[in-house]
N, CA, C and O atoms as a GROMACS GRO file, in nm:
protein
  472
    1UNK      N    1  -1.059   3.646   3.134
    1UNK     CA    2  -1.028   3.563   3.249
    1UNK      C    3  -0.910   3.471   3.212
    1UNK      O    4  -0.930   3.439   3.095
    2UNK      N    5  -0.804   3.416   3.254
    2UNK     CA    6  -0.681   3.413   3.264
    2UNK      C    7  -0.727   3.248   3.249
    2UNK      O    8  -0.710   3.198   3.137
    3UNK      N    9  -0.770   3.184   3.330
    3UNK     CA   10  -0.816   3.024   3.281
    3UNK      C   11  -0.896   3.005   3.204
    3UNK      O   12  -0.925   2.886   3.209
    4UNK      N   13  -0.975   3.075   3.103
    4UNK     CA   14  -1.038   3.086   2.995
    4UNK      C   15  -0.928   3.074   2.889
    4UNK      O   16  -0.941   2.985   2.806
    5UNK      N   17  -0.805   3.167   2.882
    5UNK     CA   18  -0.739   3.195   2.801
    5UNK      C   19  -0.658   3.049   2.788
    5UNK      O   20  -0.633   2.983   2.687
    6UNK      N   21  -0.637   3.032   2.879
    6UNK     CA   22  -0.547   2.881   2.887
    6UNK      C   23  -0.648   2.746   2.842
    6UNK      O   24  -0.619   2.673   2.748
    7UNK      N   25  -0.721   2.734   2.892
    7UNK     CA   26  -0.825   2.634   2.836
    7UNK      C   27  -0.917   2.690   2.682
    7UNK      O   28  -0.997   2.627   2.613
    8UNK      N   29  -0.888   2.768   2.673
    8UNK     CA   30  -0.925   2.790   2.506
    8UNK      C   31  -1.084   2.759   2.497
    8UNK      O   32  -1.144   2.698   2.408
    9UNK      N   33  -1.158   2.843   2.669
    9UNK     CA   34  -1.291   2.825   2.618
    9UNK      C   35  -1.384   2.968   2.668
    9UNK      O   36  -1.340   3.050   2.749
   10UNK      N   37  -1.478   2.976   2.621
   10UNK     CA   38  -1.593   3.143   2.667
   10UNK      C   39  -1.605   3.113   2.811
   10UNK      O   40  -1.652   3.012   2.863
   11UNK      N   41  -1.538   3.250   2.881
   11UNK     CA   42  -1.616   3.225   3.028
   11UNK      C   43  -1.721   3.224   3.064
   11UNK      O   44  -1.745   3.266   3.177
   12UNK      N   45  -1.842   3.167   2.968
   12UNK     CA   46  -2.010   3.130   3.007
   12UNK      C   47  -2.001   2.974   3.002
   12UNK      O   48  -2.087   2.901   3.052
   13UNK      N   49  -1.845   2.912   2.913
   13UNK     CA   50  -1.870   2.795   2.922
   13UNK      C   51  -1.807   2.746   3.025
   13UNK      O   52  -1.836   2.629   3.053
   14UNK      N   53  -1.696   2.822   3.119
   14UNK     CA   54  -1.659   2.789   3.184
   14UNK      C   55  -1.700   2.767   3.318
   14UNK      O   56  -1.664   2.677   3.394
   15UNK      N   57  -1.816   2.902   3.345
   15UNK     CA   58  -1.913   2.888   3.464
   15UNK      C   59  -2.026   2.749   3.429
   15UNK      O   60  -2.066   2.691   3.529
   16UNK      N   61  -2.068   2.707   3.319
   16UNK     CA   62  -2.179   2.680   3.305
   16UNK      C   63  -2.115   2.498   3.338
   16UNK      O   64  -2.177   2.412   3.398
   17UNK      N   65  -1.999   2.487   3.285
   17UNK     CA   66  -1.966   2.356   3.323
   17UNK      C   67  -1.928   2.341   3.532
   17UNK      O   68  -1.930   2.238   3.599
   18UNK      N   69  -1.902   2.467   3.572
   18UNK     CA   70  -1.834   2.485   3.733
   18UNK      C   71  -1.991   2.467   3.801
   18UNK      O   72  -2.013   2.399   3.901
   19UNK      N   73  -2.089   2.540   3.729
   19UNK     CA   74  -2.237   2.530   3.809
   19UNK      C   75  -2.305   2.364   3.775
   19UNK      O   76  -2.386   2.321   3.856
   20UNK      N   77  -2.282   2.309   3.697
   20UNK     CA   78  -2.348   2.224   3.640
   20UNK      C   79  -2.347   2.091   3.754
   20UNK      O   80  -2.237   2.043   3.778
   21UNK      N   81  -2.469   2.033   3.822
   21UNK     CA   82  -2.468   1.954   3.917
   21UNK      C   83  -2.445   1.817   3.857
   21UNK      O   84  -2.490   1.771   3.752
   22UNK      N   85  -2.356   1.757   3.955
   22UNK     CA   86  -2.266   1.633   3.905
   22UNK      C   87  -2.363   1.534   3.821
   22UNK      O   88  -2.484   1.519   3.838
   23UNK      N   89  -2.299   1.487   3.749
   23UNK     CA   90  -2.365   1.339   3.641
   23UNK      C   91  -2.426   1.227   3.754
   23UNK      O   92  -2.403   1.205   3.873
   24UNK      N   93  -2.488   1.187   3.683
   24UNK     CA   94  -2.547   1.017   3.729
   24UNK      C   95  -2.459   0.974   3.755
   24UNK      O   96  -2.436   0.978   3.875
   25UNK      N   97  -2.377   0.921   3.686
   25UNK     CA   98  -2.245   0.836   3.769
   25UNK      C   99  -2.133   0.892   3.872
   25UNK      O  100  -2.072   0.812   3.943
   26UNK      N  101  -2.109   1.027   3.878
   26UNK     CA  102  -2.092   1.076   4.002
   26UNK      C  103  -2.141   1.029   4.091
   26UNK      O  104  -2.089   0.949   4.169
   27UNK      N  105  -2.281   1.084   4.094
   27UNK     CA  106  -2.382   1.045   4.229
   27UNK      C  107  -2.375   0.897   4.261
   27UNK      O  108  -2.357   0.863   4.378
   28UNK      N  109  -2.385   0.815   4.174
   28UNK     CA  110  -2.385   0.672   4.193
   28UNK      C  111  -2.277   0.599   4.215
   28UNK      O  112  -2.279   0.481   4.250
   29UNK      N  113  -2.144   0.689   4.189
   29UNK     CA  114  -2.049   0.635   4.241
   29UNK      C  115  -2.015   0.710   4.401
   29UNK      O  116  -1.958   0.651   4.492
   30UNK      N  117  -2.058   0.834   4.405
   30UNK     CA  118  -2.049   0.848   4.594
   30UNK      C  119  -2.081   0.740   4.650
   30UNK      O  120  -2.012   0.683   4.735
   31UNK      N  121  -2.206   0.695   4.598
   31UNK     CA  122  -2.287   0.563   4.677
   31UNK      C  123  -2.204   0.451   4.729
   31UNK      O  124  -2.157   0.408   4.834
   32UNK      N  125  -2.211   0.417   4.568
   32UNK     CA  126  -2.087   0.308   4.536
   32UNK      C  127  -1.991   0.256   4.616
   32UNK      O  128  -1.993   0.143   4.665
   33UNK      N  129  -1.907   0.339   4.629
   33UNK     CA  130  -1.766   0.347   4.656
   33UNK      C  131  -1.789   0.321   4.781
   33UNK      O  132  -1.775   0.201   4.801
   34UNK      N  133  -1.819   0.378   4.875
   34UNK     CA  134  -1.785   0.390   5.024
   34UNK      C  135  -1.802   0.193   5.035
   34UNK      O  136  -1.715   0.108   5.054
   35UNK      N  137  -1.956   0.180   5.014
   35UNK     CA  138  -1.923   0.020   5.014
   35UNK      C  139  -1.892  -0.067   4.949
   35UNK      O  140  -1.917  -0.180   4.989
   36UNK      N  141  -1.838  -0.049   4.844
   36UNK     CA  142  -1.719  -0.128   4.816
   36UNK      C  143  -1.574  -0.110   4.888
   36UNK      O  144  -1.482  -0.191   4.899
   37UNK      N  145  -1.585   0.026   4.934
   37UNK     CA  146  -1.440  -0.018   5.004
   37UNK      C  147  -1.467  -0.093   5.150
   37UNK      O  148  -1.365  -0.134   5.206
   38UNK      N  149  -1.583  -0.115   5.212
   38UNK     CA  150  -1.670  -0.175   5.328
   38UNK      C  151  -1.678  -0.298   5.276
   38UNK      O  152  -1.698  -0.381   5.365
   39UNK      N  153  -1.670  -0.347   5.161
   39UNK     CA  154  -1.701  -0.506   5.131
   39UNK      C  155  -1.532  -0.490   5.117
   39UNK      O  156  -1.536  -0.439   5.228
   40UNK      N  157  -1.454  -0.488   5.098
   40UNK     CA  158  -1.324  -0.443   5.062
   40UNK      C  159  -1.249  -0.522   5.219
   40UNK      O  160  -1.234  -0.638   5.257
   41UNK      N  161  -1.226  -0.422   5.262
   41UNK     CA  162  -1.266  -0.410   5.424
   41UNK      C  163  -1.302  -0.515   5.510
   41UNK      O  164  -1.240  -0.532   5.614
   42UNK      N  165  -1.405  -0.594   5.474
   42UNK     CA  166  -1.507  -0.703   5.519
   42UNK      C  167  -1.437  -0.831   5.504
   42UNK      O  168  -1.425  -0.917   5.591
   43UNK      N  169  -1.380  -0.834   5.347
   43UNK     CA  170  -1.257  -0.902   5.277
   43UNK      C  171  -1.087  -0.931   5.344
   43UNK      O  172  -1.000  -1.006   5.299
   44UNK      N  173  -1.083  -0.864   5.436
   44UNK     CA  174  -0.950  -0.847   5.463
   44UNK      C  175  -0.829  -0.783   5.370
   44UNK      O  176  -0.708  -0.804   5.369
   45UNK      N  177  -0.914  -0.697   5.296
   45UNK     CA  178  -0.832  -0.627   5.188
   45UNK      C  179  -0.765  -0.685   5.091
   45UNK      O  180  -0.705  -0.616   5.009
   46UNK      N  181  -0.765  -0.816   5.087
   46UNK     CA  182  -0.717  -0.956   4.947
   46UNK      C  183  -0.805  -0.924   4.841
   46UNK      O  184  -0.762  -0.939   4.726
   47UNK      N  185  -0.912  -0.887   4.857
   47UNK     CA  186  -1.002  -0.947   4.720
   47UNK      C  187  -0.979  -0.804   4.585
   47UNK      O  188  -0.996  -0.683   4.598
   48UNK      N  189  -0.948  -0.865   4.495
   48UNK     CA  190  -0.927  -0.783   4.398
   48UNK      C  191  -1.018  -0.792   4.301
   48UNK      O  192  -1.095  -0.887   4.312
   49UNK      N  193  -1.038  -0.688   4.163
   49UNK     CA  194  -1.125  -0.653   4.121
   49UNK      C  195  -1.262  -0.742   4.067
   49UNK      O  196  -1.370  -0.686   4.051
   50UNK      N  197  -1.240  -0.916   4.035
   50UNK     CA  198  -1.306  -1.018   4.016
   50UNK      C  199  -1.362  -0.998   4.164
   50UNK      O  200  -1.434  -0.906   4.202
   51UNK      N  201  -1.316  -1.096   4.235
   51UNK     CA  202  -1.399  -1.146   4.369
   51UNK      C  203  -1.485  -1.031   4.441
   51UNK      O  204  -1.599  -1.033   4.488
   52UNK      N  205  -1.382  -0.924   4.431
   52UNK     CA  206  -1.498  -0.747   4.455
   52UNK      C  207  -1.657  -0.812   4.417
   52UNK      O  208  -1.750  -0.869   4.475
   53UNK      N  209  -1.618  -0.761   4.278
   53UNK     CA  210  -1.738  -0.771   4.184
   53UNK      C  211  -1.852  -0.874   4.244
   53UNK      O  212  -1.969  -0.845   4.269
   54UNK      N  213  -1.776  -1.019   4.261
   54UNK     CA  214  -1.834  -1.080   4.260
   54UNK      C  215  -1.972  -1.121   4.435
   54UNK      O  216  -2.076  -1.181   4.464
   55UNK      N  217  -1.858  -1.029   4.496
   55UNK     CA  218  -1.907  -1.034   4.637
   55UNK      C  219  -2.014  -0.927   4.634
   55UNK      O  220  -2.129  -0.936   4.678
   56UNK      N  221  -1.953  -0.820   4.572
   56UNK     CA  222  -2.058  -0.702   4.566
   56UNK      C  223  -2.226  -0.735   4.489
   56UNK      O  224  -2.330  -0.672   4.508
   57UNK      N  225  -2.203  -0.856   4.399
   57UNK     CA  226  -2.312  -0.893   4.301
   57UNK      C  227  -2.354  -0.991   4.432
   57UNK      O  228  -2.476  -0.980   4.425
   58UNK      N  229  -2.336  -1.055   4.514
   58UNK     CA  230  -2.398  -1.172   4.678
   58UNK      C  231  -2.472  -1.019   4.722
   58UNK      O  232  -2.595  -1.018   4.729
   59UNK      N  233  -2.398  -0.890   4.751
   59UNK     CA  234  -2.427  -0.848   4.804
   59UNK      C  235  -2.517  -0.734   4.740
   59UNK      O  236  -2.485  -0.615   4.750
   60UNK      N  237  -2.617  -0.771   4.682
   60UNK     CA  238  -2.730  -0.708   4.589
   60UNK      C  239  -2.686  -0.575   4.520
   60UNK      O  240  -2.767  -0.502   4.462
   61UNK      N  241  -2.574  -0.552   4.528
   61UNK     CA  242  -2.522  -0.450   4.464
   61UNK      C  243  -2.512  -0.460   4.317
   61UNK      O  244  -2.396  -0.486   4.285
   62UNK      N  245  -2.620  -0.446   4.182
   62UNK     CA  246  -2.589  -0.415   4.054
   62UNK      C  247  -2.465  -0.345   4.005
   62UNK      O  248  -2.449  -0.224   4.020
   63UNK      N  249  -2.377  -0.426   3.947
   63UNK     CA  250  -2.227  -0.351   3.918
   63UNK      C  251  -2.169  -0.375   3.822
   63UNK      O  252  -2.089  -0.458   3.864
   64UNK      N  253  -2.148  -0.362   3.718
   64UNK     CA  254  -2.026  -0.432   3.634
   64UNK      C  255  -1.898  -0.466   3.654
   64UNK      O  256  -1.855  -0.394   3.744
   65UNK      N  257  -1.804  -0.551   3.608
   65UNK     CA  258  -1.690  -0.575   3.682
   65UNK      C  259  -1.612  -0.499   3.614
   65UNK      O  260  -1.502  -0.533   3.656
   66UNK      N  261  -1.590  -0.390   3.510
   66UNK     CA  262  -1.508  -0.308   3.463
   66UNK      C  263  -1.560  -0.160   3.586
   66UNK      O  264  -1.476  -0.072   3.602
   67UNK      N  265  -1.645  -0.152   3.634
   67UNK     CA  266  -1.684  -0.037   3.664
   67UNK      C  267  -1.658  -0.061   3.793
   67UNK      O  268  -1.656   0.048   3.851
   68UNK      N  269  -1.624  -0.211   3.918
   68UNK     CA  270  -1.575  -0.210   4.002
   68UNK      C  271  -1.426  -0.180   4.022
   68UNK      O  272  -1.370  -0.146   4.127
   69UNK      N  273  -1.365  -0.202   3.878
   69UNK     CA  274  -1.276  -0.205   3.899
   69UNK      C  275  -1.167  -0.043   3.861
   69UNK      O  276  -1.056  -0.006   3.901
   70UNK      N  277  -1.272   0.016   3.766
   70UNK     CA  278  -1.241   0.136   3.799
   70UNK      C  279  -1.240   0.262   3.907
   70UNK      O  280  -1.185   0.370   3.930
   71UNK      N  281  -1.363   0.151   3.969
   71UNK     CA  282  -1.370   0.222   4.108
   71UNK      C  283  -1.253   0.204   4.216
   71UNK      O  284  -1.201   0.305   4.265
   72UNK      N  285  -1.214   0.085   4.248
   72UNK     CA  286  -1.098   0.051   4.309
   72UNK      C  287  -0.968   0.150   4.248
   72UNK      O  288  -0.863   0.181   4.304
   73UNK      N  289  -1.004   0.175   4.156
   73UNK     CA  290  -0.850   0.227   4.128
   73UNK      C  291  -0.893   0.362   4.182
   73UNK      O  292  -0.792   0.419   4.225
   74UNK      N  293  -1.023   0.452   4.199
   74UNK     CA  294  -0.984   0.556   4.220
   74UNK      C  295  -0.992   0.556   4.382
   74UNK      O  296  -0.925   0.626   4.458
   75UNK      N  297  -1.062   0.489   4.404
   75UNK     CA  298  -1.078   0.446   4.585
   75UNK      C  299  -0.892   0.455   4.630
   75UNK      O  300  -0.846   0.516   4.726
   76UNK      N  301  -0.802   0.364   4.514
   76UNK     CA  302  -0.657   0.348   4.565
   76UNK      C  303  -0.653   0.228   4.612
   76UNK      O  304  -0.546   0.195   4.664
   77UNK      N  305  -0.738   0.152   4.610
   77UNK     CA  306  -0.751   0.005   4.662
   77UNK      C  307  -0.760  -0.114   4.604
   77UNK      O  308  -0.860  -0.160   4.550
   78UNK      N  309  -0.653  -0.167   4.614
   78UNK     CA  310  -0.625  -0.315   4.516
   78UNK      C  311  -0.638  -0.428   4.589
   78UNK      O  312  -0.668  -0.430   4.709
   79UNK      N  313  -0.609  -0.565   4.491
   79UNK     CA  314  -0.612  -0.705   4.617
   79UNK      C  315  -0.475  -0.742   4.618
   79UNK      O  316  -0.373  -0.719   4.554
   80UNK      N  317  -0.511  -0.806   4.712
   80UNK     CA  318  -0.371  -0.883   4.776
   80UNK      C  319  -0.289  -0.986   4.650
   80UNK      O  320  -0.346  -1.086   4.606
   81UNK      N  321  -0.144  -0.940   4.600
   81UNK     CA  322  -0.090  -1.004   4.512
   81UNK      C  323  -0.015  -1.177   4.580
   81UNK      O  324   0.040  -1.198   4.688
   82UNK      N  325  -0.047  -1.285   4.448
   82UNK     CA  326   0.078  -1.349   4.511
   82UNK      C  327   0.177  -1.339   4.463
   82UNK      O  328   0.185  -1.314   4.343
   83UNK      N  329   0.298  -1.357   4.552
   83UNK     CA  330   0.479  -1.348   4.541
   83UNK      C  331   0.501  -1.483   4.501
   83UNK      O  332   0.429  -1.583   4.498
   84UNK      N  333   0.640  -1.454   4.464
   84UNK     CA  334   0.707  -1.592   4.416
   84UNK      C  335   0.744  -1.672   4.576
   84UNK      O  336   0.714  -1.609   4.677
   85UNK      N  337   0.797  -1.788   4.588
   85UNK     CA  338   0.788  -1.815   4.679
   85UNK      C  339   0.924  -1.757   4.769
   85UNK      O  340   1.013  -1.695   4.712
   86UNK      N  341   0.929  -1.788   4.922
   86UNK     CA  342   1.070  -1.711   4.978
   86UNK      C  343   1.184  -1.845   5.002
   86UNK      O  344   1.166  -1.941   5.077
   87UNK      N  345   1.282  -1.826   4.932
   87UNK     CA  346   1.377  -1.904   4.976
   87UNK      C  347   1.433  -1.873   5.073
   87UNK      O  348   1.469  -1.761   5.109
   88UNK      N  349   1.447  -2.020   5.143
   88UNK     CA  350   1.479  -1.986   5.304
   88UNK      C  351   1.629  -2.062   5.319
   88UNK      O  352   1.698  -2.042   5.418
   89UNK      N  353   1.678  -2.167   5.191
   89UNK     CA  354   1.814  -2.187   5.215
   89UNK      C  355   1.877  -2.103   5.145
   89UNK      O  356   1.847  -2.042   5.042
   90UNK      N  357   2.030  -2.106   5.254
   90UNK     CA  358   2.120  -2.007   5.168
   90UNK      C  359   2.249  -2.077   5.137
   90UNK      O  360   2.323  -2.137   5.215
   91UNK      N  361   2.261  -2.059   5.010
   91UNK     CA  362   2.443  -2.170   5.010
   91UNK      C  363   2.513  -2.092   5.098
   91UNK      O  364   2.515  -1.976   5.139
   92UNK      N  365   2.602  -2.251   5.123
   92UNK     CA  366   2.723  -2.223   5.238
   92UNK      C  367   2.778  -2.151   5.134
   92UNK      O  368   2.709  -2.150   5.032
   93UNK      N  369   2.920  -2.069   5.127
   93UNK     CA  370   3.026  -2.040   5.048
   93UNK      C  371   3.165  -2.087   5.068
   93UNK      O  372   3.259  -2.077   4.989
   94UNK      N  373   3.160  -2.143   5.193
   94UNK     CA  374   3.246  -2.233   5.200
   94UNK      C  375   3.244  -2.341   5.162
   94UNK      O  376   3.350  -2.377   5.112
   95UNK      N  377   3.152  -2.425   5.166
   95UNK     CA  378   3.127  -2.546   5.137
   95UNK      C  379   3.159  -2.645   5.023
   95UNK      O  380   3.101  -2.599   4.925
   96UNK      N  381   3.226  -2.765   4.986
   96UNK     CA  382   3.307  -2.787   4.890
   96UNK      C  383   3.212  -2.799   4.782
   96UNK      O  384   3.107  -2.853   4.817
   97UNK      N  385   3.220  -2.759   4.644
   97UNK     CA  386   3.158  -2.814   4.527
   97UNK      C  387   3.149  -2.882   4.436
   97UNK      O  388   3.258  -2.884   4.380
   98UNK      N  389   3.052  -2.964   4.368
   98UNK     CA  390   3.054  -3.042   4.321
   98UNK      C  391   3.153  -3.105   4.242
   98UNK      O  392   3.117  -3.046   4.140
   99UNK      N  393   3.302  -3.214   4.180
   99UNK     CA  394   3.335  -3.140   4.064
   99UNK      C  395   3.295  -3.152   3.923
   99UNK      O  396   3.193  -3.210   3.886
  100UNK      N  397   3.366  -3.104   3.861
  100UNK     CA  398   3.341  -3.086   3.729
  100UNK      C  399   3.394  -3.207   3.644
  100UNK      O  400   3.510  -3.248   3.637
  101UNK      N  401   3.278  -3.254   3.581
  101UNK     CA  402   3.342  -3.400   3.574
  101UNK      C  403   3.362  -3.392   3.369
  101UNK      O  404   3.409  -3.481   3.298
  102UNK      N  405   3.319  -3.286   3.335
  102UNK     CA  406   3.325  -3.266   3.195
  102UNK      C  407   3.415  -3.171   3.138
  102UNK      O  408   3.416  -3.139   3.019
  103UNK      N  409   3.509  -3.115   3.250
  103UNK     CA  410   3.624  -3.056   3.224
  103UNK      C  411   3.588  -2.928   3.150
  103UNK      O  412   3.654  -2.909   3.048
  104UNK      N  413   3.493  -2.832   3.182
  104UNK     CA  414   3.446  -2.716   3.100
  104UNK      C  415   3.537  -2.573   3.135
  104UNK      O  416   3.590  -2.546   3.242
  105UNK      N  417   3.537  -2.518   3.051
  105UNK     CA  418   3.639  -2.420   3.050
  105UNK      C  419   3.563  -2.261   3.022
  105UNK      O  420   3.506  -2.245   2.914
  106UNK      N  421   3.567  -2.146   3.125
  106UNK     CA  422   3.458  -2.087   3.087
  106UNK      C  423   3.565  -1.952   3.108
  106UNK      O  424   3.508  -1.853   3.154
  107UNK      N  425   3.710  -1.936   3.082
  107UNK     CA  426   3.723  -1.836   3.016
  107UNK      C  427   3.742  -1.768   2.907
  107UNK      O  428   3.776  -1.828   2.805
  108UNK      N  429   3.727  -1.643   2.907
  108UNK     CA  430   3.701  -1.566   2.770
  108UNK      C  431   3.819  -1.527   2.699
  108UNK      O  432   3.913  -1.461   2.743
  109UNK      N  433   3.806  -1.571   2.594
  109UNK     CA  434   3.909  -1.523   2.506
  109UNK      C  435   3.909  -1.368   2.448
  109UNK      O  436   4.000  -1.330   2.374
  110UNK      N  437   3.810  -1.291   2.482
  110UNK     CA  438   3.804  -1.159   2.418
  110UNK      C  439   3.676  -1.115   2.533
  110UNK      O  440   3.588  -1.191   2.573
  111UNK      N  441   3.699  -0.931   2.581
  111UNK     CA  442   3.580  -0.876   2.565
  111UNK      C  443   3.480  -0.903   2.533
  111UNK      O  444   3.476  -0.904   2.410
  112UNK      N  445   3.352  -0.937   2.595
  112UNK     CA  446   3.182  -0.932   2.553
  112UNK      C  447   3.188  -1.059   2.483
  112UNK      O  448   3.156  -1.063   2.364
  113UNK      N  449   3.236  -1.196   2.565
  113UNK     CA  450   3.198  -1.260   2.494
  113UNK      C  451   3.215  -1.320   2.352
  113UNK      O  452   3.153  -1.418   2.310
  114UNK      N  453   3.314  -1.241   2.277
  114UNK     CA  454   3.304  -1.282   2.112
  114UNK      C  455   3.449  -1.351   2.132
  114UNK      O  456   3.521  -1.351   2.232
  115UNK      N  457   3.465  -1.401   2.024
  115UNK     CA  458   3.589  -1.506   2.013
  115UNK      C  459   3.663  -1.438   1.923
  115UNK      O  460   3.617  -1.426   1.810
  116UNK      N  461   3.785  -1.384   1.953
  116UNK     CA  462   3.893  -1.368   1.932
  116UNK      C  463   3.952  -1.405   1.796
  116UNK      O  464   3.942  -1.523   1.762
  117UNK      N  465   4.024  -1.305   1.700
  117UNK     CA  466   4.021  -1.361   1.591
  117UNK      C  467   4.158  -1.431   1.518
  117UNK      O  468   4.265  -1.373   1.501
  118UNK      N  469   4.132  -1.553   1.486
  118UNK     CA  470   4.311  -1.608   1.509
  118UNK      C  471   4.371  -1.579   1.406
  118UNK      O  472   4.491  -1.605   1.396
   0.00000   0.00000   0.00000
């Protein structure tokens, strides 16, 4: 069998793992999941993998918070990040500037910065 050969295993092990009815945590994560993405949901879609957890533990749900949060990732569902803030002024470019009252001089005597060798 042609995916035997590629996976480098006996096609009895290959049926026996294809027949084999899903793990405990399969099953318990079908459960799982749907409501957490319903407390998710409930949340306004902000709450990320802490407050999950923590809502899901109000909400008699036994969970660990590594195991909510692996769930979220396969659900595809994260919380709401915060941004830096939005600046809303924009310099004029016309507008006159300050002056320079220390007389600084900021051209280059050489390429990249290095100083030129006298």
């Amino acid at each position: 069998m042609p995916i035997c050969r590629v996976l480098q295993v006996a096609p009895s092990t290959y049926y026996a793992a294809k027949a084999r009815p899903p793990s405990a945590r399969a099953r318990r994560d079908q459960v799982t999941g749907p409501a957490l993405r319903a407390l998710w949901e409930d949340n306004y879609r902000v709450y990320g993998a802490r407050k999950l957890w923590k809502a899901a533990r109000r909400a008699g749900m036994d969970l660990g918070r590594d195991q909510v949060a692996r769930l979220m990732r396969v659900l595809g569902i994260e919380g709401a990040r915060r941004t830096k803030r939005v600046r809303t002024t924009k310099a004029d470019s016309g507008a006159a500037r300050h002056p320079d009252l220390v007389q600084r001089d900021f051209t280059a005597t050489a390429p990249g910065g290095r100083v030129a060798p006298s």
